[in-house]
C-alpha positions as CSV (number, residue, x, y, z in Angstrom):
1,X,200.3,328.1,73.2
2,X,199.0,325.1,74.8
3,X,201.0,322.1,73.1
4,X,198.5,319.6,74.8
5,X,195.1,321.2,73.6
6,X,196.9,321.7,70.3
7,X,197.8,317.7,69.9
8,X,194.0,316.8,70.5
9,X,193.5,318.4,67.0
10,X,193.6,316.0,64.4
11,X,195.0,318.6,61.7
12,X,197.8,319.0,64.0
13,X,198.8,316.0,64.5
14,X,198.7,315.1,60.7
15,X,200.9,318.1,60.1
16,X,203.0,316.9,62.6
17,X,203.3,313.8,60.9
18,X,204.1,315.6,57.4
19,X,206.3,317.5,59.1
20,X,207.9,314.1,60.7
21,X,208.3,312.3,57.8
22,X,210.0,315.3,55.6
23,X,212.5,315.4,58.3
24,X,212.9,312.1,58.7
25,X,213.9,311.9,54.8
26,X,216.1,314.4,55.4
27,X,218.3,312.7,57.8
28,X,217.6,309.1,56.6
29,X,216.0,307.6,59.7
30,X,213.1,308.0,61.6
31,X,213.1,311.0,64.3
32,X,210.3,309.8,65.9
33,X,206.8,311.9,66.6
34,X,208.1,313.3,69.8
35,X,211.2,315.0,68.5
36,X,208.8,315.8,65.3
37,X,206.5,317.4,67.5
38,X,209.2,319.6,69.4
39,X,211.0,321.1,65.9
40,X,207.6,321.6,64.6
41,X,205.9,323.5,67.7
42,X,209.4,325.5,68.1
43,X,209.6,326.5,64.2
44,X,206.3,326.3,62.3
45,X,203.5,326.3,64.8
46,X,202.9,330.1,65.5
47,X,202.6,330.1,61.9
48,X,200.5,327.1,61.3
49,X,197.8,328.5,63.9
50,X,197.8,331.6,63.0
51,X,197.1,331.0,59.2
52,X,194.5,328.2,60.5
53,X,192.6,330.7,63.2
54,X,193.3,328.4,65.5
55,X,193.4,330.8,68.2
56,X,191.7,334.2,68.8
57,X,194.9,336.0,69.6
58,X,198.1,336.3,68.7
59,X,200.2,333.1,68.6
60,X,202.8,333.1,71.8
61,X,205.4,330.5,72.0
């Protein structure tokens, strides 16, 4: 999976940002997009593209 292609995407990033700010309420203070980014590429990604076609192959981590 190429993480930098994949933040270019606009609908990535914006999921990254949900994704951010749910964990962020969780915790009760701002993680910050970076460590946002990391959970979310390392837990929901694979998933994400995969249901989104955003790739023509199988997702790989």
């Amino acid at each position: 999976m190429d993480r930098e292609k994949l933040l270019q995407d606009k609908e990535v990033v914006e999921e990254i940002n949900r994704h951010k700010w749910l964990k962020s309420e969780m915790v009760g203070y701002d993680i910050g997009f970076d460590a946002a980014a990391e959970d979310w590429f390392q837990n929901y990604a694979c998933a994400w593209i995969t249901h989104h076609n955003k790739d023509k192959g199988k997702c790989k981590k």
